[in-house]
N, C-alpha and C positions, 0 to 999 in steps of 0.2 A: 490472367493472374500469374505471377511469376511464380517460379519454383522455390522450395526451401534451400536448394544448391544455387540457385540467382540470387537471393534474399544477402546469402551468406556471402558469395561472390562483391556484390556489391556492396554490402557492411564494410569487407576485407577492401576495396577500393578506395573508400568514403575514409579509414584509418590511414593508410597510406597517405592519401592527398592534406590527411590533418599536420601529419608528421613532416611531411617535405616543407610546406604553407608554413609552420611553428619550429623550424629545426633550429634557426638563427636564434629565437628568445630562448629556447631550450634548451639550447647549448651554451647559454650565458647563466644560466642556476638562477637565474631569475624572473618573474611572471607579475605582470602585473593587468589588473583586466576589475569590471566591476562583478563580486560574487552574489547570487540570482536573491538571497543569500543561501546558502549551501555547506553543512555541515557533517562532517563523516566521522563516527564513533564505534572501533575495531572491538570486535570480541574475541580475537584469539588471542592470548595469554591472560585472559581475565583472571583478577582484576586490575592488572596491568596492562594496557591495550593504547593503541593507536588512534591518536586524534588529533584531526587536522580540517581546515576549509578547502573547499573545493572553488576555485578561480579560472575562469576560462582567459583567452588572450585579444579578449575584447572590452570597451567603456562601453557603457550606457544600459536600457533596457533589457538585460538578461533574464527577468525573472520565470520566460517559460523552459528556460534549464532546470529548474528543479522543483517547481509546481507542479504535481502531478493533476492537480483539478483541468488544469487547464490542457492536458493532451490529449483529450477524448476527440475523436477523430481525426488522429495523427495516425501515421503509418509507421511499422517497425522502423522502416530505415531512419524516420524523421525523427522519434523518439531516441534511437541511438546515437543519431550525431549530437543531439543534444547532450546526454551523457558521454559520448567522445568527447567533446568539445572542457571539460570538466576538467582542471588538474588539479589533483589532490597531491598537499604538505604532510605530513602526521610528524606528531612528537608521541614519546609513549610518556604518560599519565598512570596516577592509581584512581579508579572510581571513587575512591571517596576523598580526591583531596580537589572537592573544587575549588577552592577559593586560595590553593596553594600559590599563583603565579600570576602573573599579566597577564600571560598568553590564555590561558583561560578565562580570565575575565574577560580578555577582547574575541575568547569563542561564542562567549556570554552574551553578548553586547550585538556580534552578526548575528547571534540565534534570534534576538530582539528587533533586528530591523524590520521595519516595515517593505521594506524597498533594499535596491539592490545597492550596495553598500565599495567604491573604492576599496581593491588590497594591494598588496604587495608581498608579496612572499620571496623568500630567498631560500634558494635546498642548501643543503652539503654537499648532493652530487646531483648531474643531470636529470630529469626526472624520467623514467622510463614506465615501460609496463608492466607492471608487478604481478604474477600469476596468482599470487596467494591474496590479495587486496581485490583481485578482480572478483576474487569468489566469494570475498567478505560482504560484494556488495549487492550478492545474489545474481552475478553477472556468469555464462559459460565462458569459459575462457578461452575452448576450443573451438567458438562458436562467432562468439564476438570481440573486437578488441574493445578498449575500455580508455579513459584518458590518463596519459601519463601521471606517475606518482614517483615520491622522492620523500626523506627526511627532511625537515624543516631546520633553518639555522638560525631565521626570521621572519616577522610577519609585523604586518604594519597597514592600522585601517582609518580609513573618514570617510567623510559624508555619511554618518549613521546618522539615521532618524529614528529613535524606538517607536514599538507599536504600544498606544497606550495601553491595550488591554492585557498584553501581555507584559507590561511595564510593572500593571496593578498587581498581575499573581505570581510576577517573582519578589516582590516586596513584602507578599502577604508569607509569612512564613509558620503564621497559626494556622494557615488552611490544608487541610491532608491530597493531597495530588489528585486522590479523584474529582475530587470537588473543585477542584481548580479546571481540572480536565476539561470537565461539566460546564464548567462556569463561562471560558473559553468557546465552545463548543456550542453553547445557546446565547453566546456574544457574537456569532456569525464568523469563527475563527477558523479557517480549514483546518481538516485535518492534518491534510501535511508538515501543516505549521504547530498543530499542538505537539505532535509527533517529534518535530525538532526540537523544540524547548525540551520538553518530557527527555530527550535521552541528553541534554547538556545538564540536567540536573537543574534545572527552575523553577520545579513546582515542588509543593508537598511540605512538610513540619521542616523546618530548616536543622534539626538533627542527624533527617534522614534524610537527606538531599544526597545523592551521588550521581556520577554521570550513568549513563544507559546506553548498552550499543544497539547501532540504528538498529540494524533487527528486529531484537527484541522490543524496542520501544513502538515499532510499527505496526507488531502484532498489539501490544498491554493496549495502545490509544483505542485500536479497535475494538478490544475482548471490551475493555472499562469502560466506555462508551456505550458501548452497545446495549451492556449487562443493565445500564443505569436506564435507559431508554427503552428497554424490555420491561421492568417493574414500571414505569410512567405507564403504558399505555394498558397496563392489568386491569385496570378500571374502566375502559373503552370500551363502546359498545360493540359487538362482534360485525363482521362484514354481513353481508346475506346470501351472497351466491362463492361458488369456487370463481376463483380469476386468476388466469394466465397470461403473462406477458413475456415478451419474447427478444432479442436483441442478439448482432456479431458486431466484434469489432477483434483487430490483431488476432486473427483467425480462432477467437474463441469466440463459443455459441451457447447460449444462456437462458433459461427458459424456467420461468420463478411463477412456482404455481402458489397463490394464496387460499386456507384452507379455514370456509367458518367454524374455528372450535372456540369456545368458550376459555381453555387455557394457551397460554405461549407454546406450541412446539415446532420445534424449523429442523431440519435435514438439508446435509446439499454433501450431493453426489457431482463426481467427479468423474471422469473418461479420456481416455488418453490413447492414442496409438503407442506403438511399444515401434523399434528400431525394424522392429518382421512384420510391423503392419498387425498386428494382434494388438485387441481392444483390455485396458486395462482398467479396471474400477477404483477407487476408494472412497468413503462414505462415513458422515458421522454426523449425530442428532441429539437432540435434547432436549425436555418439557422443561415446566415452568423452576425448576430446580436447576437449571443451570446444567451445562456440560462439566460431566464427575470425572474428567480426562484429558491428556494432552491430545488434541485432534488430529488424527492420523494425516488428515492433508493440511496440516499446518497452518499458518495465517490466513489461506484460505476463507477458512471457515469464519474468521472473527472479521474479515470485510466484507462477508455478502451476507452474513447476520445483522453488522451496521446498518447497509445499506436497506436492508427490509425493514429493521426495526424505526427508522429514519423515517422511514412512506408513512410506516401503518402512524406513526407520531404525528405527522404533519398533518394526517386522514383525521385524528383523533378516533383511529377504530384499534380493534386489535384482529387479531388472526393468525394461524399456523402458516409456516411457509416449508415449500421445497423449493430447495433451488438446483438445478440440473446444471454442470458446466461440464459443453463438451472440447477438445482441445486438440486442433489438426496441426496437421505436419508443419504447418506455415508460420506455425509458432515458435519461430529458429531461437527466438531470445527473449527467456527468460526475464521479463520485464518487471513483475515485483507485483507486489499483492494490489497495487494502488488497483490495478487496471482490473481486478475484478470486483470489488468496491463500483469504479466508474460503470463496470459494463452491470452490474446488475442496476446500480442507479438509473440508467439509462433506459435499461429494459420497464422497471415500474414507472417512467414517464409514461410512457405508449401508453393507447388507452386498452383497457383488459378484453379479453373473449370473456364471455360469464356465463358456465354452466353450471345447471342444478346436480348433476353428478361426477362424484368423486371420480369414475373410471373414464368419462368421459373428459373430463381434465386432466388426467393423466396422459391420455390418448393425444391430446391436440397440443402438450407440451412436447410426449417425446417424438413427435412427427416433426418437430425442428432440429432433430439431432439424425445424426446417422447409424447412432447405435442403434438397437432394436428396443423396443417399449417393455418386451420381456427382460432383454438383460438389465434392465435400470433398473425395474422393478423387483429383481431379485436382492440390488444391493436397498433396496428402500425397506427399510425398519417401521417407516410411515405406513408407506400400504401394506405391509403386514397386519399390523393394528388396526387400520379402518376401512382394509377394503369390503368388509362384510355391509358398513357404513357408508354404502355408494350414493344415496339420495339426501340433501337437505335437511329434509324433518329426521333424519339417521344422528346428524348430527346436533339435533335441540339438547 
């Protein structure tokens, strides 16, 4: 297994070789390649902010550049050159004026493709690596390089094909975003892709239609999704035994214990090595009322809440969840909430361990981490509350 200083070494080579290979089109302000399709919406000077397509310097088949469904068993370095390979245009915009310009309607219009869509982009100046764009996009910048970025002076697209279902709910303009979200989302729509549309401003009462930076729109799809998916499965019949299921991928390690209560409550603990190699926690939970707070580990939380709430839906059961994530050194790059979303989905494929007590499933989740089953359990709010409720019939 390579090192986090190989990991990075090799990131820093894989950059290099993009830049030499791309230097000639790069140094002509001009780019032309098909986008996966791939849309980037800035939040710093909100609400004036930075938006532009992201076009690598290739035709044809690009779509696993920016589908994150599809990178579950990729390896950091492969998932970054994918993002290397990316150049992003931006114009600055106000969130509320979509329908101001062309160029927005044709960000409209890639957001809607089905498929990876002809661009052409023209900068003002060469496009380079912009350290503050790098960090908009949840990227280290000391860490990883990222693909060249530039002001936009023109853009120019074909071969779109829209996706009918998302054709339907930027038309419907009587319908309120979550419900479109929903609607999307139980049409077999990825997330990734409602995520797109949701921050170019295409769903929701057409008054209040504005754009949304990625960011933010990455967490709202998860938190609004999830929340809708949690109230469905209330009426489920409860699971019958504790179930753990286990899963690593891009050196994080994931271990989602299912809990038969009667009401919804989920928890997911976090752990992290710190720079001196000290173990660091944080932690955040909520019953059927919903989380009354911004979540200390940030999107986090709203894509491994999807992700459970998704199983126990598809199950038609319901059930409390913990989810455990723990996060090693080997995690040079900061890869974005998708991949914890994926890695818990992947974890409830496996089929579960099923014991009748609470501490006994506690035990055989945190024996796949390297932290100690004490220290988790200190930051667990859950077992506080029911670990007096160690057996089955504890919990009728």
């Amino acid at each position: 297994m390579s090192s986090p200083a190989e990991i990075k070494k090799k990131l820093e080579e894989n950059w290099i070789q993009f830049i030499k290979s791309n230097s000639a089109k790069l140094s002509l302000g001009t780019i032309d390649g098909s986008s996966p399709p791939s849309i980037f919406v800035g939040r710093y000077g909100y609400p004036k902010v930075r938006i532009g397509p992201m076009i690598p310097p290739l035709h044809g088949d690009t779509t696993i550049l920016d589908r994150t469904e599809l990178w579950t068993g990729k390896s950091i370095e492969e998932i970054a050159n994918y993002r290397l390979s990316l150049v992003l245009g931006t114009m600055s915009v106000n969130v509320n004026d979509i329908s101001s310009s062309r160029y927005l309607e044709n960000m409209q219009e890639l957001a809607m493709s089905e498929s990876p869509a002809d661009a052409e982009a023209t900068f003002e100046k060469r496009p380079i690596a912009v350290a503050h764009m790098q960090k908009e996009l949840g990227l280290d910048h000391e860490a990883t390089p990222f693909g060249p970025a530039a002001p936009l002076r023109g853009f120019k697209l074909s071969s779109l094909s829209a996706d009918k279902r998302i054709e339907t709910a930027y038309y419907d303009t009587d319908l309120r975003a979550a419900e479109a979200m929903m609607e999307l989302y139980s049409r077999s729509v990825e997330i990734s892709i409602i995520q797109r549309v949701l921050s170019m401003g295409m769903l929701g009462l057409k008054k209040k239609r504005k754009l949304v930076p990625t960011r933010w729109s990455i967490s709202a799809t998860d938190d609004i999704i999830s929340s809708m998916l949690v109230k469905e499965i209330g009426m489920n019949p409860t699971i019958d035994l504790f179930e753990v299921t286990r899963y690593s991928h891009l050196a994080n390690y994931y271990s989602i214990i299912l809990i038969p209560n009667d009401r919804w409550i989920f928890e997911m603990i976090e752990s992290w090595f710190t720079g001196r190699g000290q173990v660091a926690t944080g932690a955040d939970n909520e019953d059927e009322k919903g989380l009354n707070h911004n979540p200390t580990i940030a999107g986090a939380y709203f894509a491994a809440r999807l992700a459970v709430a998704e199983h126990l839906a598809r199950r038609h059961k319901k059930a409390g969840a913990i989810v455990l994530r723990e996060i090693h050194p080997n995690y040079v790059v900061p890869l974005g909430v998708w991949q914890i979303r994926e890695g818990v989905r992947e974890a409830l494929k496996n089929s579960p361990q099923k014991f009748e007590r609470f501490d006994h499933a506690i035990s055989y989740a945190c024996s796949y981490m390297s932290v100690s089953k004490n220290e988790i359990v200190q930051k667990s709010r859950l077992w506080k509350s029911f670990k007096g409720q160690t057996k089955i019939s504890d919990f009728a």
